[in-house]
NUVEXPA-633136 format. One record per residue: residue in one letter; x, y, z of N, C-alpha, C in turn; residue number from 1. Coordinates in Angstrom, 2 decimals. Layout:
<nodes>
 domar      nx      ny      nz     cax     cay     caz      cx      cy      cz vexnu
     a       X       Y       Z       X       Y       Z       X       Y       Z   NUM
...
</nodes>
This chain:
<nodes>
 domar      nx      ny      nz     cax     cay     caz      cx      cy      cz vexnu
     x  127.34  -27.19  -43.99  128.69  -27.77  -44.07  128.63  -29.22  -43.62     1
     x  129.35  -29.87  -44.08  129.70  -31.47  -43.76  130.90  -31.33  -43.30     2
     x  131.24  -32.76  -42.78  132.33  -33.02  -41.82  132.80  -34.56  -42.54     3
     x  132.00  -35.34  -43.80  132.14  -36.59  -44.13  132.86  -36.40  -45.69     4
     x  133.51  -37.21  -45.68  134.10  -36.85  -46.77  133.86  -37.58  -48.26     5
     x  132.32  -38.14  -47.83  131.32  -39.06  -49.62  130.13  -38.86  -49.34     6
     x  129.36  -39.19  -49.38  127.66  -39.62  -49.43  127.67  -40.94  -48.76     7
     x  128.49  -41.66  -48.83  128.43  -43.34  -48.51  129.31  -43.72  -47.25     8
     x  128.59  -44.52  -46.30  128.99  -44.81  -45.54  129.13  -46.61  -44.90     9
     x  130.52  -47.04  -44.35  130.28  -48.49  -43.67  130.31  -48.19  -42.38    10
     x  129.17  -48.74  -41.51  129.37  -48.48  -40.24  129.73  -50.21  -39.49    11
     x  130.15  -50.22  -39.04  130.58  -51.55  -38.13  130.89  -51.36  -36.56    12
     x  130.32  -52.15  -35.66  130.38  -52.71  -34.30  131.11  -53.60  -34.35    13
     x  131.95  -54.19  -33.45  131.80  -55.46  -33.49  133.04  -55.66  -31.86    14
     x  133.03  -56.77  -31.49  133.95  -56.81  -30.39  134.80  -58.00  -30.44    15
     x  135.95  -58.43  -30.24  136.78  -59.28  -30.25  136.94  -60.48  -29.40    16
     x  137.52  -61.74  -29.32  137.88  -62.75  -28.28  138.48  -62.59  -27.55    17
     x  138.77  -62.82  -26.39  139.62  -62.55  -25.15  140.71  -62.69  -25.47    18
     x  141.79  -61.87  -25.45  143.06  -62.12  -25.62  143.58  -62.04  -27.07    19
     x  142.39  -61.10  -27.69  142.52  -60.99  -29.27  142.89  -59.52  -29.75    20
     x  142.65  -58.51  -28.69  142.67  -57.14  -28.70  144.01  -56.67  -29.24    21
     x  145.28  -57.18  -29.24  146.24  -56.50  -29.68  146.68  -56.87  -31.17    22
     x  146.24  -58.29  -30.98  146.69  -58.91  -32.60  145.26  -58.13  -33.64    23
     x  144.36  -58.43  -33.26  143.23  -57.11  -33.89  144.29  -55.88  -34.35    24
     x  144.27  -54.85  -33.04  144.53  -53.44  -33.38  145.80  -53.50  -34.78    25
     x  146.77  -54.48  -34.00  148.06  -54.84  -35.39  147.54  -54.89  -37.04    26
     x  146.54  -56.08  -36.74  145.84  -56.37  -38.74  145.44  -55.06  -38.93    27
     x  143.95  -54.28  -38.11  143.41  -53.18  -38.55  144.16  -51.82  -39.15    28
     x  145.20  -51.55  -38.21  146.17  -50.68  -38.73  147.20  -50.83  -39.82    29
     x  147.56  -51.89  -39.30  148.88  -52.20  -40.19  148.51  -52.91  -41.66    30
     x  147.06  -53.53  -41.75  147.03  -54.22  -43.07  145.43  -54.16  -43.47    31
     x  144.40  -54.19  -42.88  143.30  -54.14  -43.19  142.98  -52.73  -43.87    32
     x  142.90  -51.43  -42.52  142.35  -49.78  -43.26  143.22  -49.73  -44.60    33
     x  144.82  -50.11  -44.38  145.43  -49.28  -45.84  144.48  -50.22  -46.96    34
     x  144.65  -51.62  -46.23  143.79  -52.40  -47.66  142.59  -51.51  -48.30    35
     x  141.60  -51.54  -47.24  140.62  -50.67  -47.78  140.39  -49.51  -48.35    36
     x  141.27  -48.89  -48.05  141.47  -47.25  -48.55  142.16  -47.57  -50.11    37
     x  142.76  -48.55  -50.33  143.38  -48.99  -52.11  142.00  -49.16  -52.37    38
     x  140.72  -49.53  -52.16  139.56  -49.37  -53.15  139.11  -48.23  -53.45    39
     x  139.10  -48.34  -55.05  138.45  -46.99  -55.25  136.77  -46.48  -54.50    40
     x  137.03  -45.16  -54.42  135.60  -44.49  -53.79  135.74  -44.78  -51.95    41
     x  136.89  -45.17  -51.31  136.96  -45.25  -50.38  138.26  -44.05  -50.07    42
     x  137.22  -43.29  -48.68  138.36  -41.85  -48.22  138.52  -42.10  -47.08    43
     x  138.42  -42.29  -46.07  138.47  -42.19  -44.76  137.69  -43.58  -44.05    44
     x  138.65  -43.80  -42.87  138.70  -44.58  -42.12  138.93  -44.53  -40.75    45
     x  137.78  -44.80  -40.00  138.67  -44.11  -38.44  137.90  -45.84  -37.89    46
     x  138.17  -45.80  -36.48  138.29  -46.59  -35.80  138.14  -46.16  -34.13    47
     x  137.08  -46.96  -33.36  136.57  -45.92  -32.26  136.37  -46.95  -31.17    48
     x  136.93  -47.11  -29.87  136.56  -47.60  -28.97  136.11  -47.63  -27.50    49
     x  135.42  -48.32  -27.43  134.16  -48.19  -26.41  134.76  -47.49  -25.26    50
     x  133.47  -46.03  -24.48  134.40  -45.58  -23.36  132.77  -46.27  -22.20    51
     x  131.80  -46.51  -23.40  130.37  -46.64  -22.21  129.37  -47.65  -23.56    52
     x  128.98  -48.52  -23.02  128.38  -49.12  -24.08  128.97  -50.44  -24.54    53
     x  128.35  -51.46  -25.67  128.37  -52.36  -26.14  128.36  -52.39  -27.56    54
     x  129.37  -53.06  -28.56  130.51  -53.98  -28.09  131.56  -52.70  -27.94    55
     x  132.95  -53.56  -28.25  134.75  -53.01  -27.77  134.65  -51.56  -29.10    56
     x  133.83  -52.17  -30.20  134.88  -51.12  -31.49  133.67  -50.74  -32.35    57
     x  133.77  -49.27  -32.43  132.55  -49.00  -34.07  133.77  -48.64  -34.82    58
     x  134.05  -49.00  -36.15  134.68  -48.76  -37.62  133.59  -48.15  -38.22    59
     x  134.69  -46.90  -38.95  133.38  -45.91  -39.81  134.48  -45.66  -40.78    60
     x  133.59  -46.32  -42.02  134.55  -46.18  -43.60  133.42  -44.76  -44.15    61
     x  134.24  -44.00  -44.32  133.75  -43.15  -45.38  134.11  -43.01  -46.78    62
     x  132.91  -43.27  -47.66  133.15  -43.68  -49.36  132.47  -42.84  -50.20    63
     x  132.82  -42.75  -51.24  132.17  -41.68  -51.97  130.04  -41.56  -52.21    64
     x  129.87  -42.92  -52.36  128.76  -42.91  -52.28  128.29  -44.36  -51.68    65
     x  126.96  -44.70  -51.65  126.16  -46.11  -51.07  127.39  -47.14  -52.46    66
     x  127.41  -47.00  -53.63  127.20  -47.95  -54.76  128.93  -48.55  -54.91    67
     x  129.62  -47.58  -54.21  131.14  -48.27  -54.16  131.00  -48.90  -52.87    68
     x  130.14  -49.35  -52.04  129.92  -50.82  -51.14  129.54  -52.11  -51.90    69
     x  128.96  -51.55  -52.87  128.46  -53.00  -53.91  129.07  -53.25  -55.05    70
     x  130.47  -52.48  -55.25  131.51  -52.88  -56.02  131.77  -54.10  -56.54    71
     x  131.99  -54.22  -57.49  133.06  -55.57  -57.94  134.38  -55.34  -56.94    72
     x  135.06  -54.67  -56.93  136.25  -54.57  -56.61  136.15  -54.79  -54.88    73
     x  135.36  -54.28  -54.11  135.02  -54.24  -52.35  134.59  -55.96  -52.69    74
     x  133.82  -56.03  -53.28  133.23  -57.50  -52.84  134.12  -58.68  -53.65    75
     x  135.52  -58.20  -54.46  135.78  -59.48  -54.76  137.44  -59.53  -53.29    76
     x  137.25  -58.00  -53.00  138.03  -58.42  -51.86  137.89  -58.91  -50.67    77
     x  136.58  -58.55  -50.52  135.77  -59.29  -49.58  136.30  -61.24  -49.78    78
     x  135.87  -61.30  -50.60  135.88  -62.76  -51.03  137.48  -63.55  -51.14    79
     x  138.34  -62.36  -51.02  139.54  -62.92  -50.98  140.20  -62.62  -49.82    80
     x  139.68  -63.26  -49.10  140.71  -62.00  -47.49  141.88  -63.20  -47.47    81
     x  142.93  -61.80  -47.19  144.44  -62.54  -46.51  144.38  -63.27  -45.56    82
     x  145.60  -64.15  -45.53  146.14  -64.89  -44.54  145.74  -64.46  -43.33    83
     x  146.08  -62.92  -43.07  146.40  -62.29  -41.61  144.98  -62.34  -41.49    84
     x  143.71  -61.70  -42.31  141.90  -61.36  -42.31  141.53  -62.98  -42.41    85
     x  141.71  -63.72  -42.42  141.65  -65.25  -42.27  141.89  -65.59  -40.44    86
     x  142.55  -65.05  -39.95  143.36  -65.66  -38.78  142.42  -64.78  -38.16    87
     x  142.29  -62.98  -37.85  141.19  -62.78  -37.37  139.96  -62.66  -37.42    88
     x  139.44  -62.30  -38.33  138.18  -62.25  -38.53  137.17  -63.36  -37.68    89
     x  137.86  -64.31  -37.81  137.30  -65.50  -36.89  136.76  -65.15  -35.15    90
     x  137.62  -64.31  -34.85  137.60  -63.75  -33.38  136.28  -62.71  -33.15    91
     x  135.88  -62.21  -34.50  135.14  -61.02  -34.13  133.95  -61.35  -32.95    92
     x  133.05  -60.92  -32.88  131.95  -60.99  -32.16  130.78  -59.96  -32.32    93
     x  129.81  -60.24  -32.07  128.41  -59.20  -31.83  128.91  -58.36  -32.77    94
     x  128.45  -58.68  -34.30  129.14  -57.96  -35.49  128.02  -57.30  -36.04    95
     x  127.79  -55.83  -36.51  126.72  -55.22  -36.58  127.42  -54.59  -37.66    96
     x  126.95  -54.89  -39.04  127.43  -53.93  -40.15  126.52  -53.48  -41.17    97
     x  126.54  -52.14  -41.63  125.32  -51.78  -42.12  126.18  -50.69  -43.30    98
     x  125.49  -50.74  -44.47  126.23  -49.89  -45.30  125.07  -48.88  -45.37    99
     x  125.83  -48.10  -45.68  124.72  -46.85  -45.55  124.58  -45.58  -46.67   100
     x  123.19  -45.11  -46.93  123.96  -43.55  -47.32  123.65  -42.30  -46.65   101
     x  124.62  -40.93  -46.43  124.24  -40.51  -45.66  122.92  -39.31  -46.13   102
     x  122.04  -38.94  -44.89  121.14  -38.49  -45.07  120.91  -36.88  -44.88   103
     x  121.99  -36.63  -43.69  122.01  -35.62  -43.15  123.33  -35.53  -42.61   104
     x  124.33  -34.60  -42.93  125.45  -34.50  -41.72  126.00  -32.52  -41.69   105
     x  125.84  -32.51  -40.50  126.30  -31.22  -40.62  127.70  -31.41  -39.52   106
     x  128.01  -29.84  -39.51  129.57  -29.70  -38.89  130.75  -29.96  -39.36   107
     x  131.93  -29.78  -38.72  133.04  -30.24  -39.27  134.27  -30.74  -38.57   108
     x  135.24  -30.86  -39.07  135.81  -31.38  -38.19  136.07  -33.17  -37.63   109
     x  136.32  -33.78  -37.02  136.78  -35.15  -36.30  136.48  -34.93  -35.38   110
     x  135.80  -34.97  -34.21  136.04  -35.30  -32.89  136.54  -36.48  -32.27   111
     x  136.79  -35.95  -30.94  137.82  -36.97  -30.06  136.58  -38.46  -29.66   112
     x  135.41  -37.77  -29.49  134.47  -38.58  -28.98  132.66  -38.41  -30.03   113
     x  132.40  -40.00  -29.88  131.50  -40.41  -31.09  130.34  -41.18  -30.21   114
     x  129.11  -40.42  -30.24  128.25  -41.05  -29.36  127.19  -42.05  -31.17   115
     x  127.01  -43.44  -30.69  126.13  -43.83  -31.87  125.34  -44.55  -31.34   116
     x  123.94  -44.35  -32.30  122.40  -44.87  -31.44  122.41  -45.49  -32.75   117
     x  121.67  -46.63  -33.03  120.88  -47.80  -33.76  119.36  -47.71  -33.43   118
     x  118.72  -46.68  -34.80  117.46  -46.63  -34.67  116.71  -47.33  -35.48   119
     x  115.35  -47.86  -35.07  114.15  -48.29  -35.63  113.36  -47.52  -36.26   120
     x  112.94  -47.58  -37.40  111.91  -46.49  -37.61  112.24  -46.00  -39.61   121
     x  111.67  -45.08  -39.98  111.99  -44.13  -40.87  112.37  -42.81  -41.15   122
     x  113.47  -42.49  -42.05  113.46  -40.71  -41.42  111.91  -40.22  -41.99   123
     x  112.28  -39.22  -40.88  110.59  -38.30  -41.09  111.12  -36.77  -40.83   124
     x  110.49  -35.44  -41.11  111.11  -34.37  -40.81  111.38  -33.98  -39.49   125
     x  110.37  -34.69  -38.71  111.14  -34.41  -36.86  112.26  -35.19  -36.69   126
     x  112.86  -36.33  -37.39  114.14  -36.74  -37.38  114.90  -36.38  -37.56   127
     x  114.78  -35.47  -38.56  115.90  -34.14  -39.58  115.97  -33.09  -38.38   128
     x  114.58  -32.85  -38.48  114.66  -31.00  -37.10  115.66  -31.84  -36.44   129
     x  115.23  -32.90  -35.14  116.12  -32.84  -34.09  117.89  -32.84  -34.51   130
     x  117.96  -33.96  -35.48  119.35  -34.11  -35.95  120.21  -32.80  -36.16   131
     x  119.20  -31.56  -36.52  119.65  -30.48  -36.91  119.86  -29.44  -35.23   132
     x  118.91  -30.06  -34.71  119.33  -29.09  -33.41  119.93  -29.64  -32.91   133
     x  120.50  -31.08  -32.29  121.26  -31.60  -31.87  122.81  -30.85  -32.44   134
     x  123.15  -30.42  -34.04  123.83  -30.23  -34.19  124.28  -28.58  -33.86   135
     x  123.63  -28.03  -33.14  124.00  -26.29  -33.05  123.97  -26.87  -31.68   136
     x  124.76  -27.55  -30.68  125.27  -27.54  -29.66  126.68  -27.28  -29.74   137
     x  127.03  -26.59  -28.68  128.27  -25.68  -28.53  128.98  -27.19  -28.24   138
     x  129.60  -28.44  -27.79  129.85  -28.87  -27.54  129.62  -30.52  -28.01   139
     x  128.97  -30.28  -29.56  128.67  -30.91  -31.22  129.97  -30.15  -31.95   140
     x  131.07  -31.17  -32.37  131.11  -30.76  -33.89  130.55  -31.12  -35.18   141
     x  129.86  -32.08  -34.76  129.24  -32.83  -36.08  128.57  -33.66  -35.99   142
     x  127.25  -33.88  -36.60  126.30  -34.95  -36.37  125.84  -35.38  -37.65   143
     x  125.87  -36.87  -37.56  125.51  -37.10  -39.16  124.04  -38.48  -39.18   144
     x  123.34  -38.32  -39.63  122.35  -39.28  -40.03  122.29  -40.17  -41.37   145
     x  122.03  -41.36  -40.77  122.54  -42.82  -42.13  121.46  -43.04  -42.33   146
     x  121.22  -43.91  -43.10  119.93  -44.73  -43.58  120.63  -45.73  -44.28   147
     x  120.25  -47.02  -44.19  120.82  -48.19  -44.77  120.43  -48.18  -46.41   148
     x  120.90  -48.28  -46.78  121.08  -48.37  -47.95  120.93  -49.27  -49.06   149
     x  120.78  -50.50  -48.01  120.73  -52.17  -49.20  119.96  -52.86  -48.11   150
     x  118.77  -53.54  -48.22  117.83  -54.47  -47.19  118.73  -55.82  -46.92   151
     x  119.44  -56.40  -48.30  120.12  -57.72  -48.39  121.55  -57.17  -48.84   152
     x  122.81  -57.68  -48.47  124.22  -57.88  -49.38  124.66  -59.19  -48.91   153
     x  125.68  -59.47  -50.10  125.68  -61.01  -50.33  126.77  -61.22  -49.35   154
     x  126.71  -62.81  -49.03  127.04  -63.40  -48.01  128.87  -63.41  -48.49   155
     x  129.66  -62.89  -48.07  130.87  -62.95  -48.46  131.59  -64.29  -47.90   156
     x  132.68  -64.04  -48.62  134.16  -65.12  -47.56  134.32  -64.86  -46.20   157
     x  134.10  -63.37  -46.19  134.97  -62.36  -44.79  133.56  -63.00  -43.72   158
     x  132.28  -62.50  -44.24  131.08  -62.70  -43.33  131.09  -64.18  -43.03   159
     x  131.49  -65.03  -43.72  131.38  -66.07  -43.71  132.35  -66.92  -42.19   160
     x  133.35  -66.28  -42.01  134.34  -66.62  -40.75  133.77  -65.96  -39.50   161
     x  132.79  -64.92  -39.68  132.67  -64.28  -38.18  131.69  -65.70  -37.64   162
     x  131.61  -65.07  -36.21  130.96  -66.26  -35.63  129.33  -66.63  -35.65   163
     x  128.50  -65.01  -36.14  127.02  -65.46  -36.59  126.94  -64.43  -37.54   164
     x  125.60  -64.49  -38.20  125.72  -63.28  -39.25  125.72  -62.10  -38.75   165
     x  125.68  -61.25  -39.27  126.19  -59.87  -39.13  124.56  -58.96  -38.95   166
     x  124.54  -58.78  -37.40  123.19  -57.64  -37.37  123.37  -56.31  -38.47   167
     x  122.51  -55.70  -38.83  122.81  -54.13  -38.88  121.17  -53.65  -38.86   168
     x  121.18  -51.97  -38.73  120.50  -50.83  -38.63  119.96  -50.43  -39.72   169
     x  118.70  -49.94  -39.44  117.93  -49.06  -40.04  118.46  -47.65  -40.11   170
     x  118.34  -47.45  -39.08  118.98  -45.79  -39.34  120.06  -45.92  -38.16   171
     x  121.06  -44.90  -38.63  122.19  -44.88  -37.53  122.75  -42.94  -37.45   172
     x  122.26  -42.55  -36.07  122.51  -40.95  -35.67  123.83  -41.20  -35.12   173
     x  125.17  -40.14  -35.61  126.41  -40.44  -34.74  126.57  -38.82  -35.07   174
     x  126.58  -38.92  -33.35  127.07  -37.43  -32.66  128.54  -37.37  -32.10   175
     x  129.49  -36.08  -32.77  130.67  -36.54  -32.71  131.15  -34.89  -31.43   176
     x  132.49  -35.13  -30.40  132.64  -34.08  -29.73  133.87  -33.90  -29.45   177
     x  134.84  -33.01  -29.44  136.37  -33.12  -28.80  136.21  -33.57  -27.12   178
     x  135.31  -33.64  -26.44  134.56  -33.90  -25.18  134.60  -35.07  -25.00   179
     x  134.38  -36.47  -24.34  133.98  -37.30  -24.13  132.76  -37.42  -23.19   180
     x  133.05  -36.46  -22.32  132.32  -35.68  -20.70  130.62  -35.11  -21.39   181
     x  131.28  -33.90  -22.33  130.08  -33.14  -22.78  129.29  -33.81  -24.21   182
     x  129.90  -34.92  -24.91  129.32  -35.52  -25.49  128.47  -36.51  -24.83   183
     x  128.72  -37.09  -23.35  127.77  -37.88  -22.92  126.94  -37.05  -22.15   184
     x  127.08  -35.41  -22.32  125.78  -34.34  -21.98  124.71  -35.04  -22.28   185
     x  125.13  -34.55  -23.78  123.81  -34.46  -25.05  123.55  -35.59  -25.01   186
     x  124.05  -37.15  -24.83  122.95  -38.15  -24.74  121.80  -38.16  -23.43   187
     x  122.55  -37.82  -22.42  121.89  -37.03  -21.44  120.50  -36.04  -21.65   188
     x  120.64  -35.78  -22.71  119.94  -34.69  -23.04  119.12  -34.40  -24.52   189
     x  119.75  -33.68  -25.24  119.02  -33.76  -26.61  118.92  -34.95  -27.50   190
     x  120.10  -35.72  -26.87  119.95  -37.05  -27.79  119.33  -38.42  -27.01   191
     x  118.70  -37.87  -25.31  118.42  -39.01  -24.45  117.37  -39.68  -25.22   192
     x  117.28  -41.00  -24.41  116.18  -42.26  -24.88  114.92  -41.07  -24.99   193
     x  114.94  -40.39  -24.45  113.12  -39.97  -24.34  113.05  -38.90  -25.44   194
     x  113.97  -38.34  -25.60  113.97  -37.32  -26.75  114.01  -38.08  -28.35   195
     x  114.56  -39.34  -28.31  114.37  -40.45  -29.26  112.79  -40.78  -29.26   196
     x  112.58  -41.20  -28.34  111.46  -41.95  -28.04  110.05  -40.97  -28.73   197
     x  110.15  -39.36  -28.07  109.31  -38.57  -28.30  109.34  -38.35  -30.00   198
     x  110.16  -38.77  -30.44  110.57  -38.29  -32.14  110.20  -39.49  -33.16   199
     x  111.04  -40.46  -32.76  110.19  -41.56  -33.43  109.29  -42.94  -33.08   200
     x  109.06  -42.17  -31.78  107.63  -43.34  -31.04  108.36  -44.58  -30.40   201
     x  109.81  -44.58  -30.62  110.71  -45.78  -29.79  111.64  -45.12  -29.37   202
     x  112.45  -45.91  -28.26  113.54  -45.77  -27.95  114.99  -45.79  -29.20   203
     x  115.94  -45.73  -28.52  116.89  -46.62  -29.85  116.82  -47.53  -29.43   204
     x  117.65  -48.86  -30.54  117.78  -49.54  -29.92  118.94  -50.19  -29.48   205
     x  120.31  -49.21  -29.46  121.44  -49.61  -28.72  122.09  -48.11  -29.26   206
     x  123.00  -47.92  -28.06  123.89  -46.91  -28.12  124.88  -46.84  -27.66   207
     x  125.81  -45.92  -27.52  127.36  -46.30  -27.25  128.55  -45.39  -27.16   208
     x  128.96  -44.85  -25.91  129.97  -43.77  -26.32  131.28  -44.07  -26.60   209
     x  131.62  -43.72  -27.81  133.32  -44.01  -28.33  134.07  -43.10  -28.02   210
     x  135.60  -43.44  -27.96  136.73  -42.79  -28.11  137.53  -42.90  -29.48   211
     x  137.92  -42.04  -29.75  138.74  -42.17  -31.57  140.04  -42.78  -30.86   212
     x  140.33  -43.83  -31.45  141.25  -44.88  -31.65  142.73  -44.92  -32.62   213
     x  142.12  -44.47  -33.89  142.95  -44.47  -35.35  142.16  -43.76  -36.35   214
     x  142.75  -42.91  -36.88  142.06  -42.35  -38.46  142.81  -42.45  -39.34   215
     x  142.53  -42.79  -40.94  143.55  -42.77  -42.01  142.59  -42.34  -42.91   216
     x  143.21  -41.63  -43.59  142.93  -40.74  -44.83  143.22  -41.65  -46.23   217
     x  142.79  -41.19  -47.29  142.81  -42.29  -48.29  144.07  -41.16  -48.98   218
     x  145.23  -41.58  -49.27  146.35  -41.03  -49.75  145.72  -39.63  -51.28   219
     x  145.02  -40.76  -51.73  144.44  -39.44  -52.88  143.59  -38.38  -52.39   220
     x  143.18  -38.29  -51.38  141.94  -37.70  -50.60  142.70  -36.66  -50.07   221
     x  143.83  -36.49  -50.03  144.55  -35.42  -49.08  145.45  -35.19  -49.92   222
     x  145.26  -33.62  -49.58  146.17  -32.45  -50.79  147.35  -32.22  -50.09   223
     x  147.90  -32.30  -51.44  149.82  -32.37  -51.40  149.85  -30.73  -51.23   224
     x  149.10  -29.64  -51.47  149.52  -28.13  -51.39  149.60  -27.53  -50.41   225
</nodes>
């Protein structure tokens, strides 16, 4: 069972300017997610902020597959951002965006709390095993494994206002929990640096426990019955 609602995924970090946090949350809700969710192949949108870790916010677009990120339609909106995506975007910071497709996700469900590691490396089948035992924890609803999807995407309008280019990931593991407590178990534990380390010969190389913030559903994505 899955818990994602495409094959394709946008994952984003990123943290804001001092004194930027409320006019942010305003665009994201009120004008940016609905924007995004009007592109086709885009379902879901949540929004997650920091309870342990670096930066303030991970954004997780879920899309039907990797190839509606490299749209005409995503990238000519990219290239046209509003007034309001003009005024912030400028603020962002330590911007980490990686499009992805997914590799592995089991469970179901949303959780309240989203632990995400930024790994080095390649999947290999001890990446899969652990991902898979990680996910039969009583206190897992869902764990999903990314793999980036595009080495290069083009330099947009939007990328173009943040303040440096935009890091992103090789692979990205996000372990999700109604817990915040027992989700920072399992990093503790099945998902600690050393249980990384023992699997793919490194550590990660950044991780981060979230709190769910905002979710929106893509209006066609959710049944009227």
């Amino acid at each position: 069972m899955t818990a994602l609602c495409g094959k394709g995924v946008l994952a984003i970090w990123n943290g804001i300017a001092p004194g930027q946090d409320a006019e942010f949350i305003r665009w994201h809700v009120t004008e940016h997610i609905p924007e995004r969710l009007s592109i086709p192949g885009f379902r879901r949108a949540r929004r997650y902020v920091a309870l342990e870790g670096h930066p303030a916010y991970f954004n997780f677009y879920e899309v039907d597959d990797a190839q509606v990120l490299s749209s005409e339609t995503y990238l000519a909106r990219l290239n046209q951002p509003s007034d309001w995506t003009q005024s912030i975007v400028p603020h962002f910071t330590d911007t980490s965006r990686t499009l992805c497709r997914v590799v592995d996700s089991f469970g179901h469900g949303v959780g309240r709390a989203m632990l995400t590691l930024q790994l080095s490396g390649q999947v290999t089948p001890a990446l899969r095993r652990l991902v898979a035992r990680i996910a039969e924890s009583p206190d897992v609803c869902a764990v999903h494994l990314l793999e980036q999807a595009h080495d290069s995407v083009p330099v947009t309008q939007e990328a173009r206002m943040r303040d440096r280019p935009d890091q992103s990931a090789g692979l990205i593991l996000l372990i999700e929990g109604a817990v915040p407590e027992r989700v920072a178990a399992v990093s503790n534990g099945a998902a600690s640096d050393a249980a990384i380390a023992a699997t793919m010969g490194t550590e990660p190389l950044m991780r981060g426990l979230y709190c769910l913030d905002f979710l929106m559903d893509c209006p066609d994505a959710v049944s009227t019955t």
